[in-house]
Structure formats: C-alpha cells, structure tokens
VEXFIRO-336409 format. One record per residue (C-alpha): residue number from 1; residue in one letter; x negated, y, z negated. Coordinates in nm, 2 decimals. Example, Ala and Ser with C-alpha at 12.3 -4.5 7.8 and 13.67 -1.06 7.14 Angstrom:
<nodes>
[1; a; [-1.23; -0.45; -0.78]] [2; s; [-1.37; -0.11; -0.71]] 
</nodes>
This chain:
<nodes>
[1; x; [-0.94; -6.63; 0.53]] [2; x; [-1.15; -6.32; 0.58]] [3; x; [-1.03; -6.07; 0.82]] [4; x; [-1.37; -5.96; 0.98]] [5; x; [-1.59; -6.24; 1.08]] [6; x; [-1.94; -6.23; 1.22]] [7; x; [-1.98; -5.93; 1.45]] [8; x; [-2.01; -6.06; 1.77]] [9; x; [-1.99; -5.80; 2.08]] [10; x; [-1.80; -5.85; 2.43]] [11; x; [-2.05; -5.87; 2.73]] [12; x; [-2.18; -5.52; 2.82]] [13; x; [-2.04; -5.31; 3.12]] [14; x; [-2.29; -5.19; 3.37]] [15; x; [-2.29; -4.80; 3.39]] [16; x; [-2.18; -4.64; 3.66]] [17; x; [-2.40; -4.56; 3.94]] [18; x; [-2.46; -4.15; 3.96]] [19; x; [-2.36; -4.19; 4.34]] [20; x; [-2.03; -4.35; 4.21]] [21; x; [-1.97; -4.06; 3.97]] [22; x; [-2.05; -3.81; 4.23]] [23; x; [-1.78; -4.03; 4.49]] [24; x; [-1.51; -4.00; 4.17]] [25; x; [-1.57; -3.65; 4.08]] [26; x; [-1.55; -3.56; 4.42]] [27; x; [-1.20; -3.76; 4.50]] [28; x; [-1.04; -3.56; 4.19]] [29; x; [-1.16; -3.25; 4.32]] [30; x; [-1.00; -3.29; 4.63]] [31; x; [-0.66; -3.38; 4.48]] [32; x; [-0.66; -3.11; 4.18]] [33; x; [-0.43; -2.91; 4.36]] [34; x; [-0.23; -3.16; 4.47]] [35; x; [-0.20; -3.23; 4.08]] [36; x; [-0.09; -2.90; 3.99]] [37; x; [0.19; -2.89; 4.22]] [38; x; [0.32; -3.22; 4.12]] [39; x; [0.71; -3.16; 4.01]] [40; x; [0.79; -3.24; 3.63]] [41; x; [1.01; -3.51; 3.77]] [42; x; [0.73; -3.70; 3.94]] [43; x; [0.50; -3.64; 3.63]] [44; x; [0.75; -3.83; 3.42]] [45; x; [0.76; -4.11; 3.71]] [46; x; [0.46; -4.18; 3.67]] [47; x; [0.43; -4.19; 3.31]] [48; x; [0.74; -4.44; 3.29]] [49; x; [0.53; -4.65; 3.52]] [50; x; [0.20; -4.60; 3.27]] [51; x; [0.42; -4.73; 3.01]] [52; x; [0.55; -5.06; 3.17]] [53; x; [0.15; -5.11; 3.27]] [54; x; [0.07; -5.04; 2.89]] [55; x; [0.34; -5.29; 2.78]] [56; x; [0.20; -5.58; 3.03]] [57; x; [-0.16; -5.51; 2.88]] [58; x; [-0.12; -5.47; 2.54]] [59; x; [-0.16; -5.85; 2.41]] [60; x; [-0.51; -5.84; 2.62]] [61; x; [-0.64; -5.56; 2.45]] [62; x; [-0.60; -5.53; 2.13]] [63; x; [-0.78; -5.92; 2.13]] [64; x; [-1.08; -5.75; 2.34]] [65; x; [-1.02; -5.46; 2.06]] [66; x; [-0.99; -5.68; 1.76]] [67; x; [-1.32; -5.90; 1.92]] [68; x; [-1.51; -5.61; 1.92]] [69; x; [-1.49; -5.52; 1.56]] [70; x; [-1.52; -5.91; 1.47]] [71; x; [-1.16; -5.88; 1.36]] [72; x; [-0.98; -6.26; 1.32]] [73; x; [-0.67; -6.26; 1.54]] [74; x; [-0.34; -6.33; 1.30]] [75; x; [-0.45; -6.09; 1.01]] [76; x; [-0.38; -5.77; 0.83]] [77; x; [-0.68; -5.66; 1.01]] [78; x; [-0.51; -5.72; 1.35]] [79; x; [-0.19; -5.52; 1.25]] [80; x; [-0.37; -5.24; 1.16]] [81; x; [-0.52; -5.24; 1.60]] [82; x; [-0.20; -5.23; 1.67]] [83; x; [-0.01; -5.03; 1.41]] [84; x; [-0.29; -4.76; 1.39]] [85; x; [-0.48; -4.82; 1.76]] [86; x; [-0.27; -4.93; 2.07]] [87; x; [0.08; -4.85; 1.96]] [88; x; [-0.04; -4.49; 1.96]] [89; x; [-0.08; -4.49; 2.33]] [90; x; [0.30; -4.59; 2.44]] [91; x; [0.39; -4.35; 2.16]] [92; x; [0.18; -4.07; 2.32]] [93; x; [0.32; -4.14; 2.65]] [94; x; [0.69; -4.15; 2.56]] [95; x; [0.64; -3.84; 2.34]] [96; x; [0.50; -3.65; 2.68]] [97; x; [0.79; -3.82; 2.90]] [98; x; [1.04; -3.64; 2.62]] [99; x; [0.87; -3.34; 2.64]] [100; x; [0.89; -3.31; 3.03]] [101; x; [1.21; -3.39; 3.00]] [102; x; [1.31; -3.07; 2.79]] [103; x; [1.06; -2.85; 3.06]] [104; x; [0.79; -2.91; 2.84]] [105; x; [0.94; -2.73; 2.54]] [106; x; [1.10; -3.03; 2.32]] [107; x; [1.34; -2.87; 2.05]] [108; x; [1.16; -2.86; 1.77]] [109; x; [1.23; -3.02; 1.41]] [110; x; [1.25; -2.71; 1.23]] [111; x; [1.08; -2.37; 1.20]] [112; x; [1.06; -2.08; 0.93]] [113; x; [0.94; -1.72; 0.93]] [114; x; [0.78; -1.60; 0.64]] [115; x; [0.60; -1.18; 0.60]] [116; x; [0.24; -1.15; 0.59]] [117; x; [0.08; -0.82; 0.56]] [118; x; [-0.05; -0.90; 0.95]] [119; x; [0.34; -0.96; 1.04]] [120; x; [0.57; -1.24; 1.04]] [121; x; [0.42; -1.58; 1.03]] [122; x; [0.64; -1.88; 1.22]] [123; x; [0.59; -2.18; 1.05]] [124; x; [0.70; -2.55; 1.25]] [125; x; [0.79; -2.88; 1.14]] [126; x; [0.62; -3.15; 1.38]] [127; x; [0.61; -3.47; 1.21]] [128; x; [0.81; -3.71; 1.11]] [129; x; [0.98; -3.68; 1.41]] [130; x; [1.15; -4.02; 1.42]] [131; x; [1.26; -4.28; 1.16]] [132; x; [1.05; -4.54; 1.24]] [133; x; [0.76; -4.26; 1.19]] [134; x; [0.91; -4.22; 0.83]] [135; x; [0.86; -4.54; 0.80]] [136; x; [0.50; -4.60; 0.91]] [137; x; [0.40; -4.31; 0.77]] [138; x; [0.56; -4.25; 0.42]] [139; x; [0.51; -3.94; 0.26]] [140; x; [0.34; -3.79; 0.54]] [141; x; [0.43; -3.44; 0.65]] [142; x; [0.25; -3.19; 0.91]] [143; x; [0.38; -2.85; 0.96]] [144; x; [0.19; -2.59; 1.22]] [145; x; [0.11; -2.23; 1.08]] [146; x; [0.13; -2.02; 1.36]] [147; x; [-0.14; -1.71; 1.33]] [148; x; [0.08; -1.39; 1.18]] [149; x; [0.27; -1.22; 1.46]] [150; x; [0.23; -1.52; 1.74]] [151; x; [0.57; -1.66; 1.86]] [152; x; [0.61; -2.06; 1.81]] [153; x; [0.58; -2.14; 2.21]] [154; x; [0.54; -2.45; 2.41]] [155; x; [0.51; -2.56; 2.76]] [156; x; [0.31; -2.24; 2.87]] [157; x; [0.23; -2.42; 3.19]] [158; x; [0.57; -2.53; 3.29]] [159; x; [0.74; -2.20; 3.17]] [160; x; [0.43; -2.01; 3.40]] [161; x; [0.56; -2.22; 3.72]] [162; x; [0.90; -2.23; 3.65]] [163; x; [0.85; -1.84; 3.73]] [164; x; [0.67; -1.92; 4.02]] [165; x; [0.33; -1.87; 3.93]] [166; x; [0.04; -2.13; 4.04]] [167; x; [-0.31; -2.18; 4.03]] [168; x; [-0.62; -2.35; 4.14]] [169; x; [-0.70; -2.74; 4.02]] [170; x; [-0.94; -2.82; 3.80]] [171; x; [-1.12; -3.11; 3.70]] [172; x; [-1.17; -3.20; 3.31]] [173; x; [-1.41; -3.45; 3.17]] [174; x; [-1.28; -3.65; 2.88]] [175; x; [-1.60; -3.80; 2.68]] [176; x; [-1.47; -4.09; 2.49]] [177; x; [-1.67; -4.24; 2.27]] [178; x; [-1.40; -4.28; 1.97]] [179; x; [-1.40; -4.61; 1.75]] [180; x; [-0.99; -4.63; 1.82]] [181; x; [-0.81; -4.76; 2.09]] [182; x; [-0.61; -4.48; 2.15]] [183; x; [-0.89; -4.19; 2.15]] [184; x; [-1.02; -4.19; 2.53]] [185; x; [-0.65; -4.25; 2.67]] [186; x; [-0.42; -3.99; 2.49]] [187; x; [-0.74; -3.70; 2.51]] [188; x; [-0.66; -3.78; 2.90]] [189; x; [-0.31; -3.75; 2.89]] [190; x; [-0.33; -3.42; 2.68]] [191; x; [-0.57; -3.30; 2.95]] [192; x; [-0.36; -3.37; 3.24]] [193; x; [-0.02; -3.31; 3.11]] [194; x; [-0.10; -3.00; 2.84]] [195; x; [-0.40; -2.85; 3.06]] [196; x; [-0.26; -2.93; 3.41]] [197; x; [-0.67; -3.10; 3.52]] [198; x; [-0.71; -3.42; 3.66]] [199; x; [-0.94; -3.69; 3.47]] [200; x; [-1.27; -3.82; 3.49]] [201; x; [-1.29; -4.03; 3.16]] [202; x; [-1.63; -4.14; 3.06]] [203; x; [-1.66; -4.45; 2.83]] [204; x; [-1.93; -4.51; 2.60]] [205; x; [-2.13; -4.79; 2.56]] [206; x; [-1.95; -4.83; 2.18]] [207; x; [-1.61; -4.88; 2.30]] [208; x; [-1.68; -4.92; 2.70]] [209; x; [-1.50; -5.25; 2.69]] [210; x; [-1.19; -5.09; 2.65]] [211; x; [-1.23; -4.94; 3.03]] [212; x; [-1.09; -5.22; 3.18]] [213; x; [-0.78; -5.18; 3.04]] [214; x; [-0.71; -4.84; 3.04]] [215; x; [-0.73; -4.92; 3.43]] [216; x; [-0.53; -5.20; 3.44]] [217; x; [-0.24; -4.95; 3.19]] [218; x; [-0.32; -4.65; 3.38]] [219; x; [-0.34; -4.74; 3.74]] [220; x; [-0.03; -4.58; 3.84]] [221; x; [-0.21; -4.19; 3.74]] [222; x; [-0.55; -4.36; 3.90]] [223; x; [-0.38; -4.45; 4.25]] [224; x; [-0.23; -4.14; 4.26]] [225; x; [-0.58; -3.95; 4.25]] [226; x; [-0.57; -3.79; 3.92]] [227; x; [-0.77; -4.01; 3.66]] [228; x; [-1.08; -4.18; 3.70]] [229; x; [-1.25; -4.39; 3.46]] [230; x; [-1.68; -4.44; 3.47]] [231; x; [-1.89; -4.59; 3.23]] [232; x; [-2.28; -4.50; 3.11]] [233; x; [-2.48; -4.40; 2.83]] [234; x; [-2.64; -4.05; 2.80]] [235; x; [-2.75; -4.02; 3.18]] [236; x; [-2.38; -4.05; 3.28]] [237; x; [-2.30; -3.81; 3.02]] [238; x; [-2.57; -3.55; 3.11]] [239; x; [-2.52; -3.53; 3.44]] [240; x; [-2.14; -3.51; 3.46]] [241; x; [-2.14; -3.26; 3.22]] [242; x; [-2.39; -3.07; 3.45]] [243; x; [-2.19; -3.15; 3.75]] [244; x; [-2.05; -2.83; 3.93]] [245; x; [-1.71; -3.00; 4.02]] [246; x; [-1.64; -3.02; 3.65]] [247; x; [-1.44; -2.75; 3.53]] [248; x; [-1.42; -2.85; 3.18]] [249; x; [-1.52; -3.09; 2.86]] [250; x; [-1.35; -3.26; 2.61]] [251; x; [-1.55; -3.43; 2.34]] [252; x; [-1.51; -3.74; 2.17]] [253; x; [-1.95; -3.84; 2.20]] [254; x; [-2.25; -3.94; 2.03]] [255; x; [-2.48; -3.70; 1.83]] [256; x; [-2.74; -3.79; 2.20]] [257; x; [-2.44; -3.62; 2.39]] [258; x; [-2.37; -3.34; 2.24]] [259; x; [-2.70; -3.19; 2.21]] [260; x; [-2.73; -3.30; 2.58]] [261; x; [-2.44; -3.05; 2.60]] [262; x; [-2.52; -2.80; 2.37]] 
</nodes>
C-alpha cells in the first residue's frame, strides 16, 4: 500500500475579516501588561493545562494533518506526523514548563571554555537532552558557540524581574505558514515565554486547517488573553504587519509576504 494517495485538500477556512483582526489585535494590546506581570508559577499553569488540551487533540490532528498531505492513515507516512510534527509540540511545551521551573535558567548539559584571540569562547551542549531523544535522534548532536567573550546566559527576562525590573507589553505577530505541524505553535510559545509578547498567530492558507486545533490545544493561553489565532492570505498579512498595535514579527511566510514586508 502506498503511503500518499491522491492529494485531496480539507475544505478551505474563510479569512478573517480585517475588523476581526483589528478586535483581536486590540484585546492583546490591552492585556500585554497584564502578560508581563504574570508570575512564573501561573505561566507553568497554564502550560500544564496547554498540554492536557494537546494530549485530547492529538488523534484529530494529525488525521486533518496526514489528510492534507494525502498521507494514508496506518503508515510509515503517518508516524513520521507524529514522530517529526505533533510530538514536537507537547515536547516544546514540557521543555518550557522545565525551564520555568529552574527560573528560566535550566542547568545545562555541559559547557566548555576554549581561548580565541577575541577572548574566551563558552561552548554548550543542548541536545540530546533526554534518552528517548538519543533514541529518535541517533547520532545527532548540537552544541551552541557562544560569540568570544559572551557569558553562556539564559532566562534574561526572568533574571531582569527577579531584580525587580519591568516593562511595557508588547504584541508579536507570528506568521505561520510552515509545512509542519509544530511550526506556527512552538514560534508562539517562544514568543510569549522567551520574548515576554502576547500572540496574534496568522495561518496561511497552506496549512490554515491546522487553526482549529491549535485553538482547541491552546485555549487555556487564548482565554486568558494572550494568543489569538486569525486566518488570511496576503491582505491579512499586509495589514497586520502594518498595524501600529504590533510591536513585532516573526516569520514563517510566503515569498507574497515577505516582500509585502520588506
């Protein structure tokens, strides 16, 4: 039995009406401050509940996934949407839970120091971190090479409020237009959690069925206030990256996009 059969594409979404991105941009405005001052300890509440959501939608999306690439449910093909697509999500999201639970500065695998003309160079070990990521990923090793005299650091935005220092909220767009599950999702995690700015995450119209279900696995972060999640081609796309209530932009987009950017 082949794995891919005859391509044959979910219904379309309709795109978001510009009033409706104006209503959403607007709502995560108002509660970006509220987001910066949210304690490390309700940050990880809510991602524990993110990652009971993801577990009750994972069966439903990876099928929408797996019929959007005309992948046969059952195969090799399959495993790899999960292995290689969803899976990375709850990974993500317990990875981020771990790290809030060390301040945002996880203890890290290993480091070494090493001279450079410029001054000492920190070099860390990120991955594998885990067994099972021996495992999956045999033979796979990624170290981080700090720039020559920079210290290996993490959590900068924790460490700054943990000292009492605090800021204005800001509100990021996430463009996601990858071809893997995972793409749009963790981008918004990294943005809230790493960059401290709520999320509007755009969908494209290549992977806009997915949308659905990051609502459905991400509603606890979307009833809060902090993520919202809107759907268009390149007029959705111009104009929230035009929008003054946007603070910043994070990329995943067509070639149409980024020149409408750029």
């Amino acid at each position: 039995m082949n794995a891919v059969r005859a391509w044959s594409r979910p219904a379309a979404l309709e795109p978001t009406p510009l009033h409706s991105v104006d209503a959403a941009v607007a709502e995560l405005k108002a509660n970006a401050d509220r987001w910066v001052a949210t304690s490390i300890e309700e940050r990880i509440a809510l991602l524990r509940e993110v990652f009971v959501a993801l577990e009750a939608e994972a069966s439903a999306w990876v099928a929408t996934s797996c019929a959007l690439k005309g992948i046969e449910r059952g195969t090799n093909a399959e495993g790899q949407e999960w292995l290689s697509g969803f899976l990375a999500i709850p990974r993500s999201v317990r990875y981020f839970i771990h790290a809030l639970e060390h301040d945002g500065q996880p203890p890290a695998i290993s480091q070494r120091r090493r001279s450079t003309p410029e001054g000492d160079q920190w070099i860390v070990h990120v991955f594998p971190q885990t067994m099972l990521d021996k495992a999956l990923f045999a033979g796979w090793n990624i170290d981080l090479w700090m720039e020559p005299g920079a210290m290996p650091s993490q959590g900068g935005i924790y460490r700054r409020k943990a000292g009492g220092e605090t800021w204005p909220g800001k509100v990021a767009l996430v463009m996601g237009a990858g071809n893997q599950i995972f793409l749009g999702p963790t981008d918004a995690l990294h943005k809230l959690f790493v960059d401290d700015e709520v999320v509007i995450l755009k969908m494209n119209p290549v992977n806009e069925v997915d949308g659905p279900h990051i609502e459905r696995a991400f509603r606890p972060l979307i009833d809060a206030g902090f993520l919202r999640v809107v759907y268009g081609g390149l007029e959705v796309g111009q104009h929230l990256t035009t929008h003054p209530d946007v603070d910043s932009i994070h990329v995943t987009g067509s070639d149409a996009t980024h020149d409408a950017i750029v």
